[in-house]
C-alpha positions in Angstrom: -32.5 53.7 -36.9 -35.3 56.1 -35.9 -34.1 58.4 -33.0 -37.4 60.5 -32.9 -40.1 62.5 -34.0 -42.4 65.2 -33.3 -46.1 65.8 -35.1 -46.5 69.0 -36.4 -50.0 69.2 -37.5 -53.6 67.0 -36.8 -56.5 67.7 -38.9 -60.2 65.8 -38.4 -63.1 66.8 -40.0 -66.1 64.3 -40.6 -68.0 65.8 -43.7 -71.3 63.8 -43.5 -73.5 60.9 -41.8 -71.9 57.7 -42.4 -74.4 55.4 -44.2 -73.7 51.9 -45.4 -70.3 50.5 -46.1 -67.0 52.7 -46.0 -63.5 51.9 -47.5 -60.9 53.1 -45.2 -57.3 53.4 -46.5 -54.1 54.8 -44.5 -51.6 56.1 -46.5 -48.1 57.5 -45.4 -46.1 59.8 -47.6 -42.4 61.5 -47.5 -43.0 64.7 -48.2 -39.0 66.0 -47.9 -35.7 65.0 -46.3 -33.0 67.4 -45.0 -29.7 66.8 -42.6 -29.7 68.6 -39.4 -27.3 68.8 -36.3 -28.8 68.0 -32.8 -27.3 67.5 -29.8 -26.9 64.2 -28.2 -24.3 63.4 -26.2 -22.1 65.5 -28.5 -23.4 66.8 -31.8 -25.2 64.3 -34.6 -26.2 64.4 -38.0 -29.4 63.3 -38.2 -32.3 63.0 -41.4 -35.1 65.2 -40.7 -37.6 62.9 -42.8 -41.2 65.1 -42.9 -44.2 63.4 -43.6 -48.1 63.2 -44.2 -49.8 60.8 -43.3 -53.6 60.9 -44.3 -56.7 58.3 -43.6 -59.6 58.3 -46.0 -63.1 57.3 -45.5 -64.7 56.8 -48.7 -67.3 57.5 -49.5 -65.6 60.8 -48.9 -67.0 61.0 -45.1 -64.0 61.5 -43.4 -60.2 62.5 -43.3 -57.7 62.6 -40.5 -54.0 64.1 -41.8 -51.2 63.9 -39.5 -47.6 65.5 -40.1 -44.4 66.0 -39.0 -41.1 64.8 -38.9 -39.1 61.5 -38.2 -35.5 61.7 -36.8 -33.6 59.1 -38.7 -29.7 58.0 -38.0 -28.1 54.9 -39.9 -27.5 55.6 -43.7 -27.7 59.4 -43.7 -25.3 60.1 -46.9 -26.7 57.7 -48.9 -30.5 58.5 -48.0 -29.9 62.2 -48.2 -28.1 61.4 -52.1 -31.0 59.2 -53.5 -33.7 61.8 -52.3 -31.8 64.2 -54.0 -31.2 62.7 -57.1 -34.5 60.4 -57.3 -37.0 61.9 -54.6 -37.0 58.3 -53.0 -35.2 56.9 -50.1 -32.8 53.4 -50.0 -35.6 50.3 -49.5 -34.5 49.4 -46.3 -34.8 53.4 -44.7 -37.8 53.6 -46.6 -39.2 50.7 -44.9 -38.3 51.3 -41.4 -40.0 55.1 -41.6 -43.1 53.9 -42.9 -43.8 51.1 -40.9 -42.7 53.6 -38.1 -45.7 55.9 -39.3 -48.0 53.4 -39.5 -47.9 52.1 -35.9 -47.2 56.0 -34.4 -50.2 57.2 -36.7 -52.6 54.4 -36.6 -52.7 54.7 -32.8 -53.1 58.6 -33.0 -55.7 58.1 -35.5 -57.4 55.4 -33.1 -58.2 57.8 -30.4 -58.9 60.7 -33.1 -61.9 58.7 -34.5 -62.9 57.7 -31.3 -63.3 60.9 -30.4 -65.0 61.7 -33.7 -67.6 59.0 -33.4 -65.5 57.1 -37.1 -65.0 53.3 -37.2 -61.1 52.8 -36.2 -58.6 52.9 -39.4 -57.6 49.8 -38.5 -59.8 46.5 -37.7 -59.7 45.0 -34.4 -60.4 41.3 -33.8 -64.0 40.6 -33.3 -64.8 37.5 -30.6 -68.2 35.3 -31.9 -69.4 32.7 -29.5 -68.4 29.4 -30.6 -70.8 27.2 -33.0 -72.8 24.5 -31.1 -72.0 21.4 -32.8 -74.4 18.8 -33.8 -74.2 15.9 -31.4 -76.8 14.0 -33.5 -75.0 13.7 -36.7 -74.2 10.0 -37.6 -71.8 10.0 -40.3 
């Protein structure tokens, strides 16, 4: 279960005019994951989970990085012993963090390339006015 997090770093930087079509891809990455005491009601063992999590505009236009760390309580032992061992988190934490990072950093990145003047990382529904239908057909 995710108890937290904090960003620790936001980087923007548009490199050039945008012309034509762009690929935009969102990526989250665990960078490192380390036990730490914090106080809550009482003292708790938590995974400090720190992260990157970078969107690309390619043509290489555009990048926004975000990083920090996500508080994580549940399975501590056995995340903490496969990162260890493997560099990788069990499925199910891994899961839960980056789906985490994807909603917290999609929104951040949202108002970033706003601000910018960048097409959103994510695409947002589009409304069309309806088709007129042909009331002459005879079928």
């Amino acid at each position: 279960m995710i108890i937290g997090y904090s960003i620790n770093k936001i980087k923007a930087e548009k490199k050039g005019k945008i012309k034509g079509r762009l690929d935009i891809n969102s990526t989250p990455k665990i960078v490192d994951v380390s036990e730490k005491e914090i106080e809550i009601v009482g003292k708790k063992k938590v995974l400090v989970v720190s992260f990157e999590f970078s969107t690309n505009y390619r043509p290489d236009v555009a990048k926004i990085e975000i990083s920090g760390e996500v508080y994580y309580t549940g399975k501590e032992k056995e995340a903490l012993k496969e990162w260890k061992k493997n560099k990788k988190l069990p499925v199910e934490v891994d899961v839960e963090i980056k789906n985490f990072l994807f909603r917290k950093c999609l929104i951040l990145g949202i108002n970033l390339s706003q601000e910018m003047q960048l097409p959103p990382p994510v695409m947002f529904p589009i409304v069309v006015p309806k088709k007129k239908e042909n009331k002459n057909y005879i079928g």
